[in-house]
C-alpha positions, 0 to 999 in steps of 0.5 A: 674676138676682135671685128675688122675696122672699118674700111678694111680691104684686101685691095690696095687703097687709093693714094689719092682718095686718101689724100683727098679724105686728108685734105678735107679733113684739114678744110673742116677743121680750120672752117670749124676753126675760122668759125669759132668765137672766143665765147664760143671757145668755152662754151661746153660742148655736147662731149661731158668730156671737154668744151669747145676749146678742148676739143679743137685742141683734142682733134689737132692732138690727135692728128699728131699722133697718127703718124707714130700710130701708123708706123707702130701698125706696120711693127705690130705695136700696139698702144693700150694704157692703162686708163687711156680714156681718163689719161685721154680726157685729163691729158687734154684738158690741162694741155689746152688750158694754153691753146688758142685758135693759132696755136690749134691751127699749128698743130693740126697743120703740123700733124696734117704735114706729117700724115702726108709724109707718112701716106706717101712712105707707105708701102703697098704690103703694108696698108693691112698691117696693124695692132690693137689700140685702145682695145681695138684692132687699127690697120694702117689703112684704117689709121689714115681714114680715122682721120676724117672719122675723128674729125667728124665726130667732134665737129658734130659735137662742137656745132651741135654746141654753137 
């Protein structure tokens, strides 16, 4: 049995809330970006997975997934992989042998665009609408939200780390 995700509503969600978790998102980021040293950029992290530098490059990856992954929620399409977790980790580790600060910054500004496109093309019969990713259930409300959430987490991890 699946449980709901988080931030689950039967109401529609405010646009405008949304927006605003999006944007914060962003600030957080590029502070955390901005903050960064390039010693700090290799420091390990409290994540076994990747250090600082990875992370970042994780964080700005995974913002530009989003909007792919919301538009599979509305089609019911879900993205479970084999080994996602080992996929996830190595995938992360080779692509940011070549990240920097700019090239982070880029990407994540680039996937912030597009989650922005994305929440306003968003259809008020859609926002329930998911699929299972990564064995668990994503709606697409819950989609944007995760946002913050992914954000959150690995900053955590990377401060604690500094």
């Amino acid at each position: 049995m699946t449980t709901a995700p988080a931030h689950a509503s039967s109401a529609t969600p405010d646009r405008t809330a949304i927006r605003a978790e999006l944007e914060a998102a962003r600030r957080d980021y590029h502070e955390l970006l901005n903050r960064l040293t390039r010693a700090d950029w290799k420091k390990p992290s409290t994540n076994p997975a990747w250090n600082v530098g990875q992370l970042m490059y994780h964080v700005a990856m995974g913002i530009g997934f989003m909007p792919s992954g919301i538009a599979n929620a509305k089609k019911g399409k879900g993205f479970n992989p084999p080994f996602a977790n080992f996929l996830n980790v190595w995938s992360v580790r080779l692509l940011a042998l070549r990240a920097t600060r700019p090239s982070c910054k880029r990407k994540y500004d680039e996937g912030h665009t597009k989650m922005l496109a994305a929440l306003d093309q968003v259809k008020n019969n859609e926002w329930q609408m998911g699929a299972k990713n990564f064995g668990a259930v994503h709606t697409v409300e819950n989609l944007f939200h995760s946002v913050k959430e992914h954000m959150d987490e690995h900053a955590a991890q990377i401060r604690a780390a500094l």
